[in-house]
N, C-alpha and C positions, 0 to 999 in steps of 0.2 A: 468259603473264604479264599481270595485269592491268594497266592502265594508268598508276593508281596508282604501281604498284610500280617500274614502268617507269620514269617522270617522276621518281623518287626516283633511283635508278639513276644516272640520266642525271645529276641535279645533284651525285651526289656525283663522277660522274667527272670533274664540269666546274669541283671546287673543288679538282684538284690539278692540279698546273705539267703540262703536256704528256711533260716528261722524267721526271715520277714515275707518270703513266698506262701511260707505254712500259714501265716497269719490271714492273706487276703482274703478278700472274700471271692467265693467262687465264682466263677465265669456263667452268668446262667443261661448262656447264648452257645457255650462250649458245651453245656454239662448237657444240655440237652440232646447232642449230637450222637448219632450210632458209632459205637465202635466200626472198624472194616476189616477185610481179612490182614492187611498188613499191619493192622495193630498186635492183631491176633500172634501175628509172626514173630513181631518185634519183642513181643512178651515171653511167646515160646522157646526165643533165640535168647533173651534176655537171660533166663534162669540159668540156663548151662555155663554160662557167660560167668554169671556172680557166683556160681558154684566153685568153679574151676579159683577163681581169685581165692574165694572161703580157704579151698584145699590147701592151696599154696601157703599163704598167710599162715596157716594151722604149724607148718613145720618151722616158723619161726623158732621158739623154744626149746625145741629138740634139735637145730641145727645149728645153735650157736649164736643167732643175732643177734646185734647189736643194742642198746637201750632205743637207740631213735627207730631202728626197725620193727623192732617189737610193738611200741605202741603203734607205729602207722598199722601192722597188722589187726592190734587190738580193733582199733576202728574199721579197718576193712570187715573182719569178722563179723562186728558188732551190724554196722552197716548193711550191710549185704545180705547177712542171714534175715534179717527183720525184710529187707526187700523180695528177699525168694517168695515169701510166705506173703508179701500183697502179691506178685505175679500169681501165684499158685492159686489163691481164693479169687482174684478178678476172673483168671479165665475157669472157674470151676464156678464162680456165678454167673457167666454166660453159658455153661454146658460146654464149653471147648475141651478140649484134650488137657489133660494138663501134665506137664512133660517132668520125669525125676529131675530132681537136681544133682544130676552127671557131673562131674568135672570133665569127664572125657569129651564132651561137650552132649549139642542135642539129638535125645531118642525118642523117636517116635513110633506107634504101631508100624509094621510094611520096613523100618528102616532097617537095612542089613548092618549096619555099623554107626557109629554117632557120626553126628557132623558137626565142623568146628566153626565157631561164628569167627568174623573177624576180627583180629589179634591174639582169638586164644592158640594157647602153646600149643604145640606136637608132641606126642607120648616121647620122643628123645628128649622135647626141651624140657619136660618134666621131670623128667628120668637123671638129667643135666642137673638139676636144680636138686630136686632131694639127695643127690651125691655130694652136693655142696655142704660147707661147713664152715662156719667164724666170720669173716672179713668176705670171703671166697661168695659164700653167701648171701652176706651183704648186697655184695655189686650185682653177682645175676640176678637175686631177687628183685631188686631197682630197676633194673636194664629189661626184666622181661614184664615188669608189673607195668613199665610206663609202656610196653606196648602193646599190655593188655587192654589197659586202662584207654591208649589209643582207639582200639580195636571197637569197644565201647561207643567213643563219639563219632567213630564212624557209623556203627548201627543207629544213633539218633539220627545222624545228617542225614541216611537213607530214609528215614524214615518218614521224615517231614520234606524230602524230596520227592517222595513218591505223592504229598499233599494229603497223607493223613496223622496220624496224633492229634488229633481234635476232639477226641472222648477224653472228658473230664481226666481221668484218673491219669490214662496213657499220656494225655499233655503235659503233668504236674510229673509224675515219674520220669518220662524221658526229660525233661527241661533239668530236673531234679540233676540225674545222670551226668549230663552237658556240664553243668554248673561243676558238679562237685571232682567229678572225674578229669577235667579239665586242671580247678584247684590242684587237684594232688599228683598232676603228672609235673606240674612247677614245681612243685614241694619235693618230692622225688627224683628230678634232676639234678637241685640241689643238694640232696642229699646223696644223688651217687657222685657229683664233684666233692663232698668231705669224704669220703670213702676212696675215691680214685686221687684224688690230689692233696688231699688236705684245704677243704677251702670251705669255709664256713660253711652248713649244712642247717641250718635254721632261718 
């Protein structure tokens, strides 16, 4: 598929709700397509990625947040952790490595230390953030999710820049990503303008 066609592809799946993407019928010109190694990657970069958000999210309730913060976390949690566990079972139905889910980011065998995909935090900005507390918490929570969440669509855009995500699963997942992760980095700047200025946050 050329590239073109691809990037056309991808926007139209990123211009229907999540629950009408689930609906379609599968691609069976996609589905038939081999995974490649930067699927492989995107998947294993992927888990540390939605780990590290899990973590974060989790200290909601013991650091004081907010009502509206809270449930965005509920969903993150909710979200995320159901996504760990399809990365985890795709690449363990291909025989690939299949990588803990680290918040510190990804470990692999030979690795001396994890590595951080991009946007996730540094041990200080985590370190930053669980010191946090009420209001305080609020705003970094917001400030570092939306550039997690960032960090994210940059790992789709690589990914389909490289001219793969064309295996059934990795297609619908990263598009998935794109869509939703995008959604909620609007919703979350919104939400740090009613935190930092008062200005409606819904």
């Amino acid at each position: 598929m050329q590239r073109s066609a691809l990037l056309v592809s991808c926007l139209l799946a990123w211009s229907f709700p999540a629950s009408t993407r689930a609906q379609a019928p599968a691609d069976t010109v996609r589905g038939a397509l081999r995974y490649t190694s930067a699927d492989v990657d995107f998947m294993s970069g992927m888990i540390a990625h939605h780990a590290q958000a899990v973590a974060m999210a989790r200290w909601a309730p013991t650091h004081g947040a907010g009502p509206s913060v809270r449930t965005l976390c509920e969903r993150i949690i909710n979200a995320q952790t159901d996504e760990i566990a399809l990365m985890q079972r795709w690449l363990g139905d291909r025989h690939q490595p299949v990588p803990a889910a680290d918040p510190r980011g990804m470990t692999m065998p030979g690795m001396d230390q994890p590595m951080l995909m991009p946007g996730m935090l540094t041990p200080a900005q985590m370190a930053q953030l669980d010191s946090a507390r009420g209001p305080e918490f609020d705003r970094l929570f917001l400030r570092l999710m939306i550039q997690h969440h960032s960090g994210a669509v940059t790992m789709v855009n690589d990914l389909f820049a490289r001219g793969a995500g064309e295996e059934e699963t990795v297609y619908k997942f990263a598009s998935d990503v794109y869509a939703d992760q995008t959604t909620e980095i609007a919703r979350m700047q919104r939400m740090l303008g009613a935190v930092m200025f008062g200005a409606p946050g819904q």
